[in-house]
C-alpha positions as CSV (number, residue, x, y, z in Angstrom):
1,X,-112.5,23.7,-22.7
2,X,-111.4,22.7,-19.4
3,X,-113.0,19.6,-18.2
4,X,-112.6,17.8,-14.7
5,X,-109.1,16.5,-15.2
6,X,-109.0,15.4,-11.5
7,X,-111.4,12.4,-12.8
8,X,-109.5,11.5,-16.2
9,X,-106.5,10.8,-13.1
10,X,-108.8,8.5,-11.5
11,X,-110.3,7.1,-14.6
12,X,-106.9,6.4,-16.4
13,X,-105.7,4.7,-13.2
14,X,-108.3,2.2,-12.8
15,X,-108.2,1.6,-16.3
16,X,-104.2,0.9,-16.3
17,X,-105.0,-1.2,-13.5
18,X,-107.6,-3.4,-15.1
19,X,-104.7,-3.6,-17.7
20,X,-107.0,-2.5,-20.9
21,X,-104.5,-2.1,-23.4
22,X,-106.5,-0.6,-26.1
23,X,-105.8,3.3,-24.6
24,X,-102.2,2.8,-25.3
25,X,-101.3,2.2,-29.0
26,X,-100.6,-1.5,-29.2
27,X,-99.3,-1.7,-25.2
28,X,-95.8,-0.2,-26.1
29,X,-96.7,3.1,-24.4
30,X,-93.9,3.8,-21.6
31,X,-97.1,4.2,-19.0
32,X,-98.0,0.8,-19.3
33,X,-94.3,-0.4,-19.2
34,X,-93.8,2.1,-15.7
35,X,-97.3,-0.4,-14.5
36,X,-95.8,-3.4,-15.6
37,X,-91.9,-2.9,-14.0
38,X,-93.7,-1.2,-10.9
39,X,-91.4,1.4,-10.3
40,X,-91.6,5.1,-12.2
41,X,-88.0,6.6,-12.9
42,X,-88.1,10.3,-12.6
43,X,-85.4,12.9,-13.4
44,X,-85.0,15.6,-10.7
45,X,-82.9,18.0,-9.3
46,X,-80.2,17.3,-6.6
47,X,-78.7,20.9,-6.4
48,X,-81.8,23.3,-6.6
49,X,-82.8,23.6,-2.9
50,X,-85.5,23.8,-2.5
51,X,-87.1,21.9,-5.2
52,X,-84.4,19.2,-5.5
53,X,-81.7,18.7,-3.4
54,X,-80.0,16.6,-0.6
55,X,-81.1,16.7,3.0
56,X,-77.7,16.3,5.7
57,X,-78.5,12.2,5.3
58,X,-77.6,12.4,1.6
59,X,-81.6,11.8,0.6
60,X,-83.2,13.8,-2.3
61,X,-85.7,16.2,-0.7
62,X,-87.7,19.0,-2.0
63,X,-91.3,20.3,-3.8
64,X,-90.5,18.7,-6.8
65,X,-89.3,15.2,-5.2
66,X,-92.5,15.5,-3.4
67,X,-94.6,16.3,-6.6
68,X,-92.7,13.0,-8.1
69,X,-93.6,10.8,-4.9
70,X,-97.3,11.6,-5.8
71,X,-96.9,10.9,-9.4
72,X,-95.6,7.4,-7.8
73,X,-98.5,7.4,-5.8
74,X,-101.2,7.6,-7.8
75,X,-99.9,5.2,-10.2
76,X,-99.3,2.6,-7.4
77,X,-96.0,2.3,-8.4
78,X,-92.5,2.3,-6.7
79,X,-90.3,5.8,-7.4
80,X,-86.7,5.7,-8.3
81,X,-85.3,9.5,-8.3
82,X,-82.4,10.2,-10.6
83,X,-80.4,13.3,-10.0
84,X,-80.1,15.6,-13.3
85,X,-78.3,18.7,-14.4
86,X,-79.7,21.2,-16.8
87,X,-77.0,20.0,-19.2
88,X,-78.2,16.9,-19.7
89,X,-81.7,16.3,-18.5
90,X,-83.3,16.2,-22.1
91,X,-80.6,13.8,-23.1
92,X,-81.4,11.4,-20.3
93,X,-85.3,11.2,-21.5
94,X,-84.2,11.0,-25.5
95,X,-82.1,8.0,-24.0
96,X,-84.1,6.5,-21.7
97,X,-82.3,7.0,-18.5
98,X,-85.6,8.4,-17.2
99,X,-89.1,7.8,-17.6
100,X,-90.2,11.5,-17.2
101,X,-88.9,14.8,-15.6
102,X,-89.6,17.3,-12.8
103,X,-86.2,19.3,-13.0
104,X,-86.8,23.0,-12.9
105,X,-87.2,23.1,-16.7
106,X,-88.1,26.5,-18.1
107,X,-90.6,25.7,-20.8
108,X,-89.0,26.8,-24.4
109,X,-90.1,26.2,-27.9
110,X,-87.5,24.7,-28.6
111,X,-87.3,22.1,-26.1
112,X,-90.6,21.3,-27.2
113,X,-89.1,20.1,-30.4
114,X,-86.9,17.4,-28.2
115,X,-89.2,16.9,-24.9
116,X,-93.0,16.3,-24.7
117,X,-93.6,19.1,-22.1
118,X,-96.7,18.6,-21.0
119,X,-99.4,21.3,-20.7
120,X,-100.6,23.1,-18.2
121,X,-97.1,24.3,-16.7
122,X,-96.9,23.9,-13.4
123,X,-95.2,26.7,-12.5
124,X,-92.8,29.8,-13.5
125,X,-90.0,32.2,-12.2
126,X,-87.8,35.1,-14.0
127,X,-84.6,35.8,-13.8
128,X,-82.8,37.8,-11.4
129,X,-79.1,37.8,-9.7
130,X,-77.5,36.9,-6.5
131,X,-75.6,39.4,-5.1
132,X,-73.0,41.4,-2.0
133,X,-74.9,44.4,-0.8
134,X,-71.3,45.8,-0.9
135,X,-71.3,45.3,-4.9
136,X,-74.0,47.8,-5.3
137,X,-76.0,46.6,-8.1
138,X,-78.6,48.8,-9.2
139,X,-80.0,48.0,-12.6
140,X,-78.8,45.2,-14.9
141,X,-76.3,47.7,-17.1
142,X,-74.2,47.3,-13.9
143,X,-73.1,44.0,-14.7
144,X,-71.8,45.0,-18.1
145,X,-67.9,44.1,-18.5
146,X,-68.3,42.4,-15.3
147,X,-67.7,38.6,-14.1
148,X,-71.0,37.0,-13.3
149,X,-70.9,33.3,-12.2
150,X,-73.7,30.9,-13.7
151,X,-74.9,27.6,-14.5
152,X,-73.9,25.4,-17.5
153,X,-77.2,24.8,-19.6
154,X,-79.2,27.4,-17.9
155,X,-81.1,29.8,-20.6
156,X,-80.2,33.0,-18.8
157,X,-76.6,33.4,-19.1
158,X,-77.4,33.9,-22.6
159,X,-79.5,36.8,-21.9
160,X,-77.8,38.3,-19.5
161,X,-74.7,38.5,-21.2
162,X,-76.3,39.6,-24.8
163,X,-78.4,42.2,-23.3
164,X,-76.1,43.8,-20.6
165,X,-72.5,42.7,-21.2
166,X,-71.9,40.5,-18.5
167,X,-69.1,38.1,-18.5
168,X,-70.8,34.5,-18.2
169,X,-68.0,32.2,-16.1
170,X,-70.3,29.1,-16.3
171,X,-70.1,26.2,-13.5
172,X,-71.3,22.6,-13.8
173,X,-73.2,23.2,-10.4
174,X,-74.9,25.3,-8.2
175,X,-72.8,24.4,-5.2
176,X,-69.9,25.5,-7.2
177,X,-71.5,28.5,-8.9
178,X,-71.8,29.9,-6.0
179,X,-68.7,29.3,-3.7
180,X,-67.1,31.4,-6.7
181,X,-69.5,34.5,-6.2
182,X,-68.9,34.0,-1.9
183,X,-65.0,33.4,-3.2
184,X,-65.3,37.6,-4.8
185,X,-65.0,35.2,-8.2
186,X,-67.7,37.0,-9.8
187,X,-69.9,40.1,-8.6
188,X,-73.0,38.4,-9.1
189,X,-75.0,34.6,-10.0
190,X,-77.7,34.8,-12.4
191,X,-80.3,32.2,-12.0
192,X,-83.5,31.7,-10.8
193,X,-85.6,34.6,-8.8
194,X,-87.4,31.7,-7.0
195,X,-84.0,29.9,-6.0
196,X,-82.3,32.9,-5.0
197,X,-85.4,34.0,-2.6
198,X,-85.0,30.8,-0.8
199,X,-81.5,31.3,-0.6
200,X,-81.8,34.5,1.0
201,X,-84.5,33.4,3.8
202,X,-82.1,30.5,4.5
203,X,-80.5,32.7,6.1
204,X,-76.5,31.6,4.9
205,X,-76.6,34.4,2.8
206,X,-76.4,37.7,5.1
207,X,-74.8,40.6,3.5
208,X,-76.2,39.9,-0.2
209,X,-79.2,40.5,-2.1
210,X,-81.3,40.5,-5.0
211,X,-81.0,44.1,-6.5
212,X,-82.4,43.7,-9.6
213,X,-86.0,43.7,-11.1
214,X,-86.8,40.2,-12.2
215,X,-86.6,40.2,-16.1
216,X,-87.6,36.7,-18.3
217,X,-90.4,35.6,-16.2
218,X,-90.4,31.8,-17.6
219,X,-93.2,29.0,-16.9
220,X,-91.9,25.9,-16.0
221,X,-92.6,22.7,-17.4
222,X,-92.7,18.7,-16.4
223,X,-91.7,16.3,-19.6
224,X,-92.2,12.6,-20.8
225,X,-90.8,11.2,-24.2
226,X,-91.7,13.2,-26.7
227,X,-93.6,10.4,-28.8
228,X,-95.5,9.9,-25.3
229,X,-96.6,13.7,-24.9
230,X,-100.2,12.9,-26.8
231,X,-100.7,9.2,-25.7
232,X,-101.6,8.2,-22.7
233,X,-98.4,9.1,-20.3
234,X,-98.7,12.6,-21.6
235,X,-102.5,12.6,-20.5
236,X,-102.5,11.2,-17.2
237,X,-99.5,14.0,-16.6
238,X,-101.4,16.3,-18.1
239,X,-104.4,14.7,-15.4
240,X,-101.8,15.3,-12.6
241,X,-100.8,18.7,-13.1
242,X,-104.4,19.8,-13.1
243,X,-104.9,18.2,-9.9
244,X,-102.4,20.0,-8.1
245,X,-103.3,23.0,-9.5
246,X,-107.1,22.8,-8.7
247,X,-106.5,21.1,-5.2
248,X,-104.2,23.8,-4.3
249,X,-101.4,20.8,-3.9
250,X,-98.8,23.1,-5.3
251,X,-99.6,25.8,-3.0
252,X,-99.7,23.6,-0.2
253,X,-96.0,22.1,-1.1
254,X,-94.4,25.8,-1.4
255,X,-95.2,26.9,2.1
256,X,-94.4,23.0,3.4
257,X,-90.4,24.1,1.7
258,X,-90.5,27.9,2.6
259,X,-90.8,29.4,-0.8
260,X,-92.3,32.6,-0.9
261,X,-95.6,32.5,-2.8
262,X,-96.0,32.8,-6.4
263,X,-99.1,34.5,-8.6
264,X,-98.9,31.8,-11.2
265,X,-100.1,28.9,-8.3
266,X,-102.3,31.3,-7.1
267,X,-104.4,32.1,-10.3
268,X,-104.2,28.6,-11.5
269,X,-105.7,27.9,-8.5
270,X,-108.2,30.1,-8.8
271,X,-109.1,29.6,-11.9
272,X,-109.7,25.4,-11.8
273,X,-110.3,24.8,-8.2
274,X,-114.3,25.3,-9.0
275,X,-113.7,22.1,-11.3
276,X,-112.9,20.1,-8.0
277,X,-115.5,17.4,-7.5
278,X,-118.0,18.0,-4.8
């Protein structure tokens, strides 16, 4: 079932750039429309370091700014980045702020429904909490009846505070987020296992920790317009992610911003790099 999607990238390139409508539904596809503006507009984080955020100039750096640059790329297009929250990242590809989106997005049935997340994911974390060694967290029941800072939009603080109690104090930011837990606001921030990792090897964060076993482990997933995800702006994505994940791309982009390796990139690696052209 898995075919050479590193050609269908190259194939559906050339063909864009020969400009044969016929692929695309009557030429209103939002591909051919990115080819004919020259210049892709992609949703991405600003406050997720290292994925998405701002370097000390103010630009948007990170993997997933990187991963949009070679979307760019390989349609030989300009890239506009546009800075998005998980509270309103779907809205701003039902409304066209954005042509697609490489935000963090855990990948949920139900935001199937609104989003065409494209398939293979292209990468997953779990949940887990950032926390003062002085707290002493042991086991997630610890946080019942307890403040716990977290992130508007985010999936976990659900979870967290269904399952164990915790009292959700939800921020519009990261940055904000957690300044409250360094302020003794909260005893803990739930978010992403990844995220917090990099935090801690950063090296800002002496004195905490992540205590807890990582619960929720969550693929991730890139989106266009949902009435795009089967035409040909879902495909080439679909031609993209494969790419990374056979070339090793992914891998490659997570030790360039100091993330500590992940199974998933390493097994999907595995698994299609013997589909790499010779």
């Amino acid at each position: 079932m898995i075919r050479k999607l590193t050609a269908l990238v190259s194939t559906l390139a050339l063909a864009l750039a020969f400009g044969i409508q016929a692929a695309s539904a009557g030429g209103n596809d939002r591909l051919m429309k990115v080819l004919e503006r020259g210049k892709i507009v992609i949703g991405v984080k600003a406050d997720y370091k290292p994925w998405g955020f701002r370097d000390s100039s103010g630009k948007l750096v990170g993997m997933e700014i990187d991963m949009a640059q070679d979307v760019a790329d390989a349609l030989g297009v300009e890239l506009e980045l546009v800075p998005v929250q998980s509270s309103n990242r779907m809205q701003f590809l039902q409304q066209g702020k954005i042509d697609m989106m490489i935000a963090t997005m855990s990948d949920k049935a139900d935001r199937r429904k609104i989003v065409g997340i494209i398939d293979p994911n292209y990468y997953t974390s779990g949940t887990n909490v950032l926390a003062s060694k002085k707290a002493g967290l042991k086991k997630w029941e610890d946080l019942r009846g307890k403040p716990v800072c977290g992130k508007q939009g985010a999936f976990y603080n659900k979870g967290v505070s269904k399952r164990y109690g915790a009292k959700i104090i939800a921020f519009v930011g990261n940055a904000e987020a957690k300044q409250a837990l360094k302020d003794g606001r909260c005893v803990a921030w739930v978010y992403d296992d990844s995220s917090i990792m990099a935090d801690l090897a950063s090296g800002d964060w002496e004195g905490f920790e992540m205590p807890l076993m990582t619960e929720d482990d969550t693929p991730w997933g890139l989106a266009v317009p949902l009435e795009e995800r089967d035409k040909l702006f879902g495909r080439f994505m679909a031609g993209m992610i494969y790419e990374w994940h056979s070339t090793g791309r992914l891998i490659e982009l997570e030790k360039k911003w100091g993330i500590q390796p992940t199974a998933y990139l390493k097994q999907m690696h595995d698994r299609l790099k013997a589909y790499q052209p010779n």
